[in-house]
N, C-alpha and C positions, 0 to 999 in steps of 0.2 A: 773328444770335444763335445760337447755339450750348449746348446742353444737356447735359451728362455727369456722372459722379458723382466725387467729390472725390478719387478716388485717388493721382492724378498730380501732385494740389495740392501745393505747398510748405506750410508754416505760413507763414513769411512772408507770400506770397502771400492767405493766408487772413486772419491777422493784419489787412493792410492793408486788404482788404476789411469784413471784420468791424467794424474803429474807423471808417471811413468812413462803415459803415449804420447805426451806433447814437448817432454824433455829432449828430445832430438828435434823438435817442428822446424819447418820454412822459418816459424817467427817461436822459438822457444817462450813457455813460460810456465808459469806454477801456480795454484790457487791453494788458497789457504781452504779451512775446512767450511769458516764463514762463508767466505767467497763464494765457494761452490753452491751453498745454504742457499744463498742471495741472487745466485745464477737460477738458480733450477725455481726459486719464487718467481723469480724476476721475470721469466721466458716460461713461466706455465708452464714446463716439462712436467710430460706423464709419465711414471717408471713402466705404468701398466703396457703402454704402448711402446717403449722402449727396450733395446733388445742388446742380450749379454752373450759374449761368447766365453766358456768357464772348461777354463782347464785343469783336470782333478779338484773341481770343486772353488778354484781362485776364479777370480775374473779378469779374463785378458785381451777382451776388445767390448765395444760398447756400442752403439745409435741412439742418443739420447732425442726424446723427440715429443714435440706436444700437436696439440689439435685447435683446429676454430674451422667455424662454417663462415664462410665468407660469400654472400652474394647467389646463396643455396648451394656453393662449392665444398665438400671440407677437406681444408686443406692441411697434410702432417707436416709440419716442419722439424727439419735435421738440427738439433740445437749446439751438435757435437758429436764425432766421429771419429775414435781411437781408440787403436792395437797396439800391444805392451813390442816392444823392439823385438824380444825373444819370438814372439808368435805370429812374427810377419812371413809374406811368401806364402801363406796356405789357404789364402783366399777367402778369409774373415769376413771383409765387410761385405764379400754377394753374401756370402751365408748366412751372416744375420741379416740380410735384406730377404733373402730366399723364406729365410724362416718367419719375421715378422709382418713382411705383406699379405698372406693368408691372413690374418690375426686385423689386419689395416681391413682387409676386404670384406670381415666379416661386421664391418662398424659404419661399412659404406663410405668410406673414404676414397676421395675422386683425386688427388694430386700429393705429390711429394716435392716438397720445397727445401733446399737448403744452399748454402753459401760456399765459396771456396775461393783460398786464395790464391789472385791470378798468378804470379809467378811459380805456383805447386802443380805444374805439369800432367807429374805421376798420378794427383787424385783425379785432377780434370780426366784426364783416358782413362782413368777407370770410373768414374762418374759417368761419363758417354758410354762406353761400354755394358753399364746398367740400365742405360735408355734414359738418363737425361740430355737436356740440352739445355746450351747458356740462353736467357733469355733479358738480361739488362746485365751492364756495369757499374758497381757502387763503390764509390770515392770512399776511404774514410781520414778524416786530418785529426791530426792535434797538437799540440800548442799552446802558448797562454795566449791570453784575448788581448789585442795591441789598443790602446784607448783610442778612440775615435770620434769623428765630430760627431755630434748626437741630435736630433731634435727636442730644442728645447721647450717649443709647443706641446710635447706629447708627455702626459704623466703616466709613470709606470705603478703597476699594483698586485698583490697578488690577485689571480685569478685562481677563484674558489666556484663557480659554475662555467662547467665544460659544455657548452652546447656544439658538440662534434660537427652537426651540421654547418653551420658556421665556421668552425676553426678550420674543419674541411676545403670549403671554399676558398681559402686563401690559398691553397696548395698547389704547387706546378709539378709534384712529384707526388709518387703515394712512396711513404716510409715504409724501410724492409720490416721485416718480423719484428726486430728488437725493439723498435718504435712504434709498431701500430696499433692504433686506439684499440684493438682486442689486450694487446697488454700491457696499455694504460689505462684502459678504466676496470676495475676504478683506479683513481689516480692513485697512487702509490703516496700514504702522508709524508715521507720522507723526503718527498723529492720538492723542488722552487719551480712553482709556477708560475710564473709573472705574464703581465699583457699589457698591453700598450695601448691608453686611449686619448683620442683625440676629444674631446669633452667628454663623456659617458659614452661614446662610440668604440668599441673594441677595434682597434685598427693592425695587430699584429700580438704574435704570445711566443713564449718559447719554456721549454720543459726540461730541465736541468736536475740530475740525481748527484748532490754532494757525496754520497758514500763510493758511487763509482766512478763520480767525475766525467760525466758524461751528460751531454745536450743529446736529448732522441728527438724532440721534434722542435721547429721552429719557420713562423711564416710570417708573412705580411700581408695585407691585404693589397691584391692588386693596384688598385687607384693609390693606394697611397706609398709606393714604392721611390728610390732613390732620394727619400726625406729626410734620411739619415734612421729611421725608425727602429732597424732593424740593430744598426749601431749601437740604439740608444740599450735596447734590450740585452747587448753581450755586453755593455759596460755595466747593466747593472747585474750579471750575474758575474762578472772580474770583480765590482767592490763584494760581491756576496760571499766569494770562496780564495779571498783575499789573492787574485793574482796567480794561483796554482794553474799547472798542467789542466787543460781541460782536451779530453776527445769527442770526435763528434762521425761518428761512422755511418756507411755504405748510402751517403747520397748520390740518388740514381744519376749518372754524367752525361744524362738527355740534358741535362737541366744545366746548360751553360753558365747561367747567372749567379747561379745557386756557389757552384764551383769557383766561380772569380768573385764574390764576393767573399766568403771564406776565406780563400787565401791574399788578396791584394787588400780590403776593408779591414779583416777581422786578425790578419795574420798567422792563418793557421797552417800548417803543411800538411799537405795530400801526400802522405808518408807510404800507403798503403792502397793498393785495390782488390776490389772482391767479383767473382762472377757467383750473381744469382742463375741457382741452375731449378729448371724443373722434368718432372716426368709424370705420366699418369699413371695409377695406382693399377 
């Protein structure tokens, strides 16, 4: 067996491994080759910092994983973690953790961040086992967007200047990885940005990717909450993506409001839950 980091990998190559290790998961699924393209864009994954386990030369487990300095912290996040069914039992994922944290320490890297889904037992003890620990719960729902009353005072627009600091403010939760302003900005052209103003006054926005079908971030601004505002913002991205399935993942479940508004307002099911786990590097 064989240990190095994902530079040299093909997508392909990665691809086939990847649908191999998730064909058995808690939540089965399969990525096409695009998809994968669009994951590893989307979530900043660095092969350099990511780590392969290869046997006679195939690749048969993975840690896909990227970086950001967050608040002088920098922190790796786990973007994905999978061993092909043959090469389970032999205690892969310390090994590639064994082997790529030297590699993390020599970049100065202070945290390791990643996700797991709560009802998968087995990763969580061995997650702890590696010296993480759970440190929030994130919801994730999906569903199509149920029409609802809307405020008719408020006009919706695209919003084409992000002033973070501001869209910040309106937050009662800070967004896991897959949503946070490190990887949206820059904003992605692809994706519906819309915001909600009360004259010229930005009063709420929400960030919606039609290729994945997914809201990553969405807020209101305090004072003007229970206006319908927030409403008015998922109605206009149900007329955008004509009524389709939309997801909306791992809002942190401090955030009570957040949660019953989703599902009672917006009608979306809480299908799924995640433990964000961390550990220091």
């Amino acid at each position: 067996m064989e240990f190095k980091t994902l530079a040299n990998t093909t997508v392909d190559e990665l691809l086939s491994a990847f649908n191999h290790s998730f064909s058995d998961y808690i939540v089965p699924f399969h990525l096409t080759k695009e998809v994968l393209i669009s994951k590893i864009a989307a979530e900043k994954l660095d092969m350099s910092l990511s780590a392969g386990a290869f046997e006679e030369g195939k690749l048969v487990g993975f840690i896909l994983q990227s970086e950001k300095v967050e608040n002088g912290e920098k922190v790796i996040y786990n973007g994905g973690t999978g061993v092909v069914p043959e090469s389970r039992g032999k205690g892969l994922v310390r090994k590639m953790y064994d082997f790529i944290i030297p590699v993390l320490k020599e970049r100065n890297a202070n945290t390791l961040l990643l996700e797991v889904i709560e009802g998968n037992h087995n990763a969580i003890r061995a997650y702890e086992n590696l010296g993480f620990t759970i440190v929030r719960r994130l919801l994730c729902f999906n569903g199509n967007i149920q029409q609802g009353k809307e405020n008719a005072e408020v006009a919706i627009r695209e919003l084409k200047n992000f002033q973070w600091e501001l869209l910040c403010s309106f937050w009662d939760i800070e967004p896991s990885w897959q949503g946070s302003v490190f990887v949206l900005e820059p904003m992605p052209e692809n994706y519906v940005t819309l915001g909600a103003y009360d004259g010229e006054k930005l009063v709420g926005y929400i960030v919606y990717s039609p290729a994945a079908k997914k809201i990553y971030q969405f807020a209101v601004d305090k004072r003007y909450r229970n206006r319908g505002i927030g409403t008015k913002l998922f109605n206009a991205i149900k007329a955008r993506n004509g009524g389709q399935t939309i997801a909306l993942n791992n809002v942190d479940d401090s955030s009570e409001n957040t949660g019953k508004f989703l599902s009672e307002k917006i009608g979306l099911n809480n299908w799924l839950s995640q433990f964000e786990m961390k550990r220091p590097v």
